[in-house]
C-alpha positions in Angstrom: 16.0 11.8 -13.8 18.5 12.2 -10.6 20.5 10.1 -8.8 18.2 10.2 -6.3 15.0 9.3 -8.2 16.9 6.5 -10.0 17.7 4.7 -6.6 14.1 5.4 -5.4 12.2 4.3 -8.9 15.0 1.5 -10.1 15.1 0.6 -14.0 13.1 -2.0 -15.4 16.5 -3.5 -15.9 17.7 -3.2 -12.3 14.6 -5.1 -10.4 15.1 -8.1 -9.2 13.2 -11.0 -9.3 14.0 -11.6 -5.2 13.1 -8.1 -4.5 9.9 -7.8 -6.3 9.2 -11.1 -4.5 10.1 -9.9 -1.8 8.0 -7.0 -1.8 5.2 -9.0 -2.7 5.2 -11.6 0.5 3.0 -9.3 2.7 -0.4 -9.2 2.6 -0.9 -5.5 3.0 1.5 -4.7 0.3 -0.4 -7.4 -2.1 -3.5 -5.4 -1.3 -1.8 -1.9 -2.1 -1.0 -3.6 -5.8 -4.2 -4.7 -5.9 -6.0 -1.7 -5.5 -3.7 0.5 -7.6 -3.7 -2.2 -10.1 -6.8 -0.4 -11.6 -4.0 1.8 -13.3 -5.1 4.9 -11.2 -2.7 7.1 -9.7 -3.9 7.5 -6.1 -3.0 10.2 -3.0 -1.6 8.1 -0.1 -4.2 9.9 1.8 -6.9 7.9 -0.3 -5.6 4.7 0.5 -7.2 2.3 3.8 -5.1 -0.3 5.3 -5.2 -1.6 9.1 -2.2 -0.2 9.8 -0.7 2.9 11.2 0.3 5.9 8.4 3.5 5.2 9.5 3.5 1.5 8.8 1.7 2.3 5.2 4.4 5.1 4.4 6.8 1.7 5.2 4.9 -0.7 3.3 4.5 1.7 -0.1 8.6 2.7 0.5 9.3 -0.9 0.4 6.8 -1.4 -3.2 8.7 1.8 -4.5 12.1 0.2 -3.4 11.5 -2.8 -5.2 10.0 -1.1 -8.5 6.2 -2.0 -7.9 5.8 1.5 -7.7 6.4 5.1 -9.0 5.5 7.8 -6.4 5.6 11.5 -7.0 5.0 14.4 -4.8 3.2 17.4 -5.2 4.1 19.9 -2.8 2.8 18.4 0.2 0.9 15.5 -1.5 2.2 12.6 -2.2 0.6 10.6 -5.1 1.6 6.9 -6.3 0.5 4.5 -9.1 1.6 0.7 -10.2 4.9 0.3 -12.9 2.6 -2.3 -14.2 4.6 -1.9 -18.1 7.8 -1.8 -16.3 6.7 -5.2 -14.5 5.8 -6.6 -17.4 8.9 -6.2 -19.3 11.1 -7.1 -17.0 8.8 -9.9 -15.9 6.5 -11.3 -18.4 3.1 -12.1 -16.7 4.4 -12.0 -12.7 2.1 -9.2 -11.6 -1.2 -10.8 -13.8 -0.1 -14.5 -12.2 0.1 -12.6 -8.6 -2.9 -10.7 -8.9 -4.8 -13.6 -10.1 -4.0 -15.3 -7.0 -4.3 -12.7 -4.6 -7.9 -12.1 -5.6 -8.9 -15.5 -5.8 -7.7 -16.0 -1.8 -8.9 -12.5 -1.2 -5.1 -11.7 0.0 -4.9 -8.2 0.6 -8.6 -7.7 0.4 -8.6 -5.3 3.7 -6.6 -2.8 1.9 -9.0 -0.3 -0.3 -9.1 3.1 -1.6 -11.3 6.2 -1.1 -14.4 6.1 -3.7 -16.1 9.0 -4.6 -18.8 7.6 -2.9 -16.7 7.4 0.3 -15.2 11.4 0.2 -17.1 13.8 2.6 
């Protein structure tokens, strides 16, 4: 791992509790852990939020900041997926206590991914 993979994926060890937090106080970002919660690694391309790309590409920088996250690219493709064992260790039951509450207010609930189904 590089320097520069190491400050955009921190260690387990270097989260923060106020930066997960953080992270997690915006609905559309709650919505992007929900879906990818599923432990699927997802294309930003399949993701659906009511925002701009732009302001998604900003909400899943801020979830990779913060250690939610782990994206990769693949030439032009950019692919991401939820550090749900690195949450855990570093924060015993947060993201199950979070996402129990987020789908239980529906929080996030306007943020979804492209189904099968849904593909052209």
């Amino acid at each position: 791992m590089t320097l520069v993979d190491k400050a955009r994926h921190p260690e387990p060890a270097d989260m923060t509790l106020i930066g997960v937090m953080s992270a997690l106080s915006d609905p559309i970002r709650v919505g992007l852990v929900r879906v990818l919660s599923d432990g699927q690694e997802r294309g930003w391309g399949e993701l659906r939020a009511p925002v701009a790309k732009s302001t998604l590409s900003h909400h899943l920088r801020i979830l990779r900041n913060a250690g939610i996250t782990r994206t990769r690219q693949e030439g032009t493709r950019c692919f991401v997926e939820l550090r749900r064992s690195d949450l855990e260790v570093r924060f015993p039951g947060l993201l199950n206590a979070v996402l129990g509450s987020a789908n239980g207010d529906d929080v996030g609930g306007q943020v979804s991914a492209i189904t099968v189904a849904d593909a052209p």
